[in-house]
MARDREN-814363 format. One record per residue (C-alpha): x, y, z; residue number from 1. Coordinates in steps of 0.1 Angstrom, whole numbers, plus 5000, padded with zeros to 4 digits. Example, Ala and Ser with C-alpha at 12.3 -4.5 7.8 and 13.67 -1.06 7.14 Angstrom:
BEGIN
site x=5123, y=4955, z=5078, k=1
site x=5137, y=4989, z=5071, k=2
***
This chain:
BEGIN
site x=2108, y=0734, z=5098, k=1
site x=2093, y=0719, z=5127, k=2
site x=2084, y=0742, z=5164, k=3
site x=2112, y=0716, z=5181, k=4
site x=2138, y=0730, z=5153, k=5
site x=2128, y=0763, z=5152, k=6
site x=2128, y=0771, z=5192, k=7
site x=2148, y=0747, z=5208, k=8
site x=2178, y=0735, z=5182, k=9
site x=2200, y=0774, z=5189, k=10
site x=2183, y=0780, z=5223, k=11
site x=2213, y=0792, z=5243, k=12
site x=2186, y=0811, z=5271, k=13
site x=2169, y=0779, z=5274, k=14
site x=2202, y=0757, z=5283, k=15
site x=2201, y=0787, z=5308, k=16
site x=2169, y=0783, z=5325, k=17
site x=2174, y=0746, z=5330, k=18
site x=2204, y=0748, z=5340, k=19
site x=2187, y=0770, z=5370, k=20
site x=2169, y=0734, z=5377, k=21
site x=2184, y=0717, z=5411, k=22
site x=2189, y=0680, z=5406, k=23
site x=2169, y=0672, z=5436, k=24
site x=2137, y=0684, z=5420, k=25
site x=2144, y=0651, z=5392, k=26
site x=2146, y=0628, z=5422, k=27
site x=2116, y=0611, z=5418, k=28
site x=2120, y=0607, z=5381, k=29
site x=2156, y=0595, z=5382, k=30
site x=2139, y=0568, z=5409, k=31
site x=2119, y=0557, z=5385, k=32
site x=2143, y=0559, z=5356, k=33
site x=2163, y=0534, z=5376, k=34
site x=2167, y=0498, z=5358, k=35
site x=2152, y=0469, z=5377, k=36
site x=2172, y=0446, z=5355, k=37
site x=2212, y=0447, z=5370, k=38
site x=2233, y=0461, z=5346, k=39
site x=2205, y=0474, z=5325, k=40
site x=2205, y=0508, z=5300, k=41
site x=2184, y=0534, z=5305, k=42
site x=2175, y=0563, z=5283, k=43
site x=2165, y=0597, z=5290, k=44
site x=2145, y=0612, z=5264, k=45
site x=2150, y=0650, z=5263, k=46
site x=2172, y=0649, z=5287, k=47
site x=2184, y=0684, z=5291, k=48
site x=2213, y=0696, z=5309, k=49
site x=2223, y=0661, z=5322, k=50
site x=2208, y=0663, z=5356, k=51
site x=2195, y=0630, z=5356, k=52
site x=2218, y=0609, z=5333, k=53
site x=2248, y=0630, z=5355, k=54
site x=2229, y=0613, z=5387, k=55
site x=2225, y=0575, z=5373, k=56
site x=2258, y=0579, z=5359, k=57
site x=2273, y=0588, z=5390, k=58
site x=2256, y=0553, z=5405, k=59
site x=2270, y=0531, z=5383, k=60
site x=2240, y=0532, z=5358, k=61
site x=2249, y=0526, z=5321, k=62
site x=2224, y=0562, z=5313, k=63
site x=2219, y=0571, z=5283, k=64
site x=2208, y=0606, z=5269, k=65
site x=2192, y=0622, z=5237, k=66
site x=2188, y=0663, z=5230, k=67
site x=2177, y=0683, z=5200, k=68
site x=2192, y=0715, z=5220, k=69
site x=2228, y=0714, z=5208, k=70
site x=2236, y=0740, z=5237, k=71
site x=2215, y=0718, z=5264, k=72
site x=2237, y=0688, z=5245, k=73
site x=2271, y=0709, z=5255, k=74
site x=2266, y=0706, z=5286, k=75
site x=2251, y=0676, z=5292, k=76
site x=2280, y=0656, z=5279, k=77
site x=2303, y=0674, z=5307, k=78
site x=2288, y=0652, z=5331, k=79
site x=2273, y=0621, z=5313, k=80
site x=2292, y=0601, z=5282, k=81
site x=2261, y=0591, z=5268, k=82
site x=2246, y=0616, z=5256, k=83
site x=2239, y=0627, z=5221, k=84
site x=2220, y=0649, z=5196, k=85
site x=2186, y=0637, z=5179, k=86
site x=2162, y=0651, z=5155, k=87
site x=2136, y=0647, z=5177, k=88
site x=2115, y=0616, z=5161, k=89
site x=2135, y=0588, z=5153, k=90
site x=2158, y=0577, z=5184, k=91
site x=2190, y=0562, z=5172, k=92
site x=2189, y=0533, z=5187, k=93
site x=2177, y=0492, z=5177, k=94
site x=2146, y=0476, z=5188, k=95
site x=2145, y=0465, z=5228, k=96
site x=2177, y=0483, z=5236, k=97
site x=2170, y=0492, z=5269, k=98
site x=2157, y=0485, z=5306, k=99
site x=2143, y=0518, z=5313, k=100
site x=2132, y=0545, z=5288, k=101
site x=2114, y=0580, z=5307, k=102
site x=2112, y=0617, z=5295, k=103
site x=2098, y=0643, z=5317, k=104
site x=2085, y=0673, z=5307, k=105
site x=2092, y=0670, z=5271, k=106
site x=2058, y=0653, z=5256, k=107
site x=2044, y=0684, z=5257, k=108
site x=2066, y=0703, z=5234, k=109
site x=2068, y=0675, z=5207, k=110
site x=2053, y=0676, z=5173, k=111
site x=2038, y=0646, z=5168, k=112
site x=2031, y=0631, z=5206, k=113
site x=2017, y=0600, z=5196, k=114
site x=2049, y=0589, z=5172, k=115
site x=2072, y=0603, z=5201, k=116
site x=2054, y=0573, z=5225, k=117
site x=2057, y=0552, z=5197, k=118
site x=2091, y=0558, z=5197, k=119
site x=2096, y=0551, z=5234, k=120
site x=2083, y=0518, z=5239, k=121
site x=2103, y=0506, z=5207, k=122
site x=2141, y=0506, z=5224, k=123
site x=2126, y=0494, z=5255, k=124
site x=2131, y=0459, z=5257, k=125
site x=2101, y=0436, z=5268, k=126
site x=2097, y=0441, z=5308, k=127
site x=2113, y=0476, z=5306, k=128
site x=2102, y=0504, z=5331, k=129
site x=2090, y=0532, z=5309, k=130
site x=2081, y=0566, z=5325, k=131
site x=2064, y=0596, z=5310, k=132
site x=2061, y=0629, z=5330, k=133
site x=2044, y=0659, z=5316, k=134
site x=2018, y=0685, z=5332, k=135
site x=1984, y=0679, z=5336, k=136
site x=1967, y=0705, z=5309, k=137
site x=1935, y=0696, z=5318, k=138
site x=1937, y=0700, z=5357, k=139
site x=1902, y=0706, z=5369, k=140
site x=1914, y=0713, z=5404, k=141
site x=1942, y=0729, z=5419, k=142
site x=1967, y=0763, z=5409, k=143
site x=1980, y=0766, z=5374, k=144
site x=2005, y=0784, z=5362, k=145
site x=1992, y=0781, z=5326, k=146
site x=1961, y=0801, z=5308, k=147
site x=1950, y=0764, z=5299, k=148
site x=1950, y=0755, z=5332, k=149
site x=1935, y=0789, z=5353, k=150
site x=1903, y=0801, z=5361, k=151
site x=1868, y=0782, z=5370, k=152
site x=1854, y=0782, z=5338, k=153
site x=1884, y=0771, z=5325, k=154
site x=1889, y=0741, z=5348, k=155
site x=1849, y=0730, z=5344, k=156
site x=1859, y=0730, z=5308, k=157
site x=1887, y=0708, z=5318, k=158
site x=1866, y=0689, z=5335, k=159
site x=1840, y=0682, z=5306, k=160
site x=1875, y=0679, z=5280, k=161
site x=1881, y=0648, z=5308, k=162
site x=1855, y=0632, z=5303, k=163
site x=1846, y=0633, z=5268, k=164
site x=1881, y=0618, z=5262, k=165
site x=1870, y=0590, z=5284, k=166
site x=1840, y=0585, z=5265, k=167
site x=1861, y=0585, z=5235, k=168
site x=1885, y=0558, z=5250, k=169
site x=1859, y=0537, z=5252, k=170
site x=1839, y=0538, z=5222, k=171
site x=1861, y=0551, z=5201, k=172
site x=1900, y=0546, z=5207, k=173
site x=1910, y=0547, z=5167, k=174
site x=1898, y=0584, z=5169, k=175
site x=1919, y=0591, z=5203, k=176
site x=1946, y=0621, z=5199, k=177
site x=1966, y=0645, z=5221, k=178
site x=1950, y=0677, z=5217, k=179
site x=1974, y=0701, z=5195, k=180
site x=1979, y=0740, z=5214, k=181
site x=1989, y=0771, z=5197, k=182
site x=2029, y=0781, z=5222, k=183
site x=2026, y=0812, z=5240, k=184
site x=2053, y=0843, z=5231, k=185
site x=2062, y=0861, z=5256, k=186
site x=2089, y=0884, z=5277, k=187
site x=2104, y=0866, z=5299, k=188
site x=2095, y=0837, z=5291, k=189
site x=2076, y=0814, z=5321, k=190
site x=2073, y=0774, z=5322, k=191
site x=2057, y=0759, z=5298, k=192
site x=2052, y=0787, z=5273, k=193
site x=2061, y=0770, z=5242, k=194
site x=2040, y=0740, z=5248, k=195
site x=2021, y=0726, z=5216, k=196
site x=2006, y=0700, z=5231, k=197
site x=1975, y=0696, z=5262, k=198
site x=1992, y=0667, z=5279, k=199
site x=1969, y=0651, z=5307, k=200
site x=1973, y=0617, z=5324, k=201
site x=1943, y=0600, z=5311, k=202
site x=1959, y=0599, z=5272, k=203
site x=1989, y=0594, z=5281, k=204
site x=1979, y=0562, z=5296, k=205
site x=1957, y=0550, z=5268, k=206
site x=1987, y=0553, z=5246, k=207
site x=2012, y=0533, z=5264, k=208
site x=1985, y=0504, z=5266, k=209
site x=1978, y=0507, z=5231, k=210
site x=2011, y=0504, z=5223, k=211
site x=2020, y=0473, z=5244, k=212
site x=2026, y=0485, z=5279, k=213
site x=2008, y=0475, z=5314, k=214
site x=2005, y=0507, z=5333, k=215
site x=2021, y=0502, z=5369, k=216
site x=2010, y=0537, z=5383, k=217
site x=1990, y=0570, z=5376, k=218
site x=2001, y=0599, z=5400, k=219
site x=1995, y=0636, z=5404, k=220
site x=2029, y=0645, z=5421, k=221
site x=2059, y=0647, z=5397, k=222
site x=2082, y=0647, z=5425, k=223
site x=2086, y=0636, z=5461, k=224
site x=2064, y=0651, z=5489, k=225
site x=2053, y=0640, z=5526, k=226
site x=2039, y=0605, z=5524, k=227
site x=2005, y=0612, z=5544, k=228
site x=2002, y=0645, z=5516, k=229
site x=2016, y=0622, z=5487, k=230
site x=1988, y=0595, z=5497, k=231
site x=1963, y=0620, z=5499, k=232
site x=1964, y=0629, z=5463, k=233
site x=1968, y=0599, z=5451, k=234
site x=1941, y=0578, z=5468, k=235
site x=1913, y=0586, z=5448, k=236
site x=1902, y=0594, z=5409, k=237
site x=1910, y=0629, z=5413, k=238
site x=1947, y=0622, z=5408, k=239
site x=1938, y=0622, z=5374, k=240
site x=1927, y=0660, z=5375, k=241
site x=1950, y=0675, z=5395, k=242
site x=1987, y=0687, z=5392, k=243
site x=2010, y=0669, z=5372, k=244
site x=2006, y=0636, z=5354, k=245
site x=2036, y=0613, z=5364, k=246
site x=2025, y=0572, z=5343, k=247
site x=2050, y=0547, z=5352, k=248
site x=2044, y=0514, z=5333, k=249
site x=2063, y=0483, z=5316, k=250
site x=2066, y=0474, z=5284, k=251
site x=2053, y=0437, z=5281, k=252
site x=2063, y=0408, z=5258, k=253
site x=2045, y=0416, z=5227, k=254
site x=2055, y=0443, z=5196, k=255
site x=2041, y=0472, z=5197, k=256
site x=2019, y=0489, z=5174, k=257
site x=2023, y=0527, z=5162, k=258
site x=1988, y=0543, z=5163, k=259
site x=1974, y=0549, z=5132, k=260
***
């Protein structure tokens, strides 16, 4: 049985915890999420408690929500129509179905990352937004709330884990995979304990190109902040080592390609 099964299928306290979550802090994912296409679908993958799908609902939005929590599911469906259970690889839906397909803060808790972007970009139809949101593990600057991202040593070896997946981006892609991380157990329980995977913004991108998609933006701030502040972390290369790491991109014309 898979991590997803085992920790999130039952997980009543976890339903809890998000349901903590105020709606304003998905703001600038739901932006995102939004269809450019009038009248378009969008899909929220891991979508919760319904925050998001409850919001684009609410405006009209045709939104569109899959779970492996069956308690997150619960209550999720109170306040969107659309949403239903998965198993957490194959989405149950055809080829192109939709205008916009996002999930935030999920890519680091799957089992098998790479299939799970796969899996993305094949409902989105061609010149749909798609938007992937997950922490930055391999922050080199900046606070973290994580052992994988604390501590100087820990962030030089960040740093040097950065740029040897650059290296290996450019001369050797085929060999290119999301780093696998052991979940941390723990009372309480704190963000992003149970992560299994080292999400960072650099492979994240790499993936959605590979499989068909022109990335529209890289940013280090998962939600909305002061525009001179936002444009200051933005502005240069070290968006990519800092914070959070918030891709928007579309999918273009052509099929894409599972990575092998």
């Amino acid at each position: 049985m898979s991590h997803q099964d085992t920790y999130y299928r039952q997980n009543e306290a976890y339903a809890e915890f998000l349901a903590q979550w105020d709606a304003a802090f998905y703001s600038k994912y739901t932006d995102a999420l939004r269809p450019r296409r009038a009248g378009g679908r969008c899909l929220d993958i891991g979508c919760g408690v319904g925050q998001v799908i409850g919001r684009l609902s609410a405006d009209g939005i045709e939104a569109h929500g899959v779970e492996i929590s069956e308690p997150n599911l619960a209550r999720a469906v109170q306040v969107a129509p659309h949403a239903r259970l998965y198993d957490g690889k194959k989405l149950p839906y055809p080829d192109a179905h939709f205008a916009a397909v996002g999930t935030l803060n999920v890519l680091e808790h799957v089992d098998e990352p790479e299939a799970f972007l796969a899996e993305m970009v094949r409902v989105a139809e061609p010149g749909a937004t798609v938007v992937v949101s997950s922490p930055n593990f391999l922050r080199a600057f900046g606070p973290g709330y994580h052992p994988r991202m604390r501590g100087l040593s820990q962030k030089w070896r960040n740093f040097q884990a950065l740029r040897a997946r650059r290296r290996a981006i450019r001369t050797a892609p085929e060999s290119v995979r999301f780093e696998r991380m052991q979940p941390i157990v723990r009372v309480p329980f704190q963000p992003d304990d149970d992560a299994t995977v080292a999400t960072n913004p650099l492979e994240m991108a790499f993936f959605l190109e590979r499989l068909g998609c022109t990335i529209d933006r890289v940013e280090c701030t998962d939600r909305y902040v002061p525009a001179p502040l936002d444009w200051i972390l933005n502005a240069t290369p070290l968006r990519w080592m800092m914070f959070n790491a918030f891709v928007v991109a579309r999918r273009d014309g052509t099929s894409p390609t599972t990575p092998a």
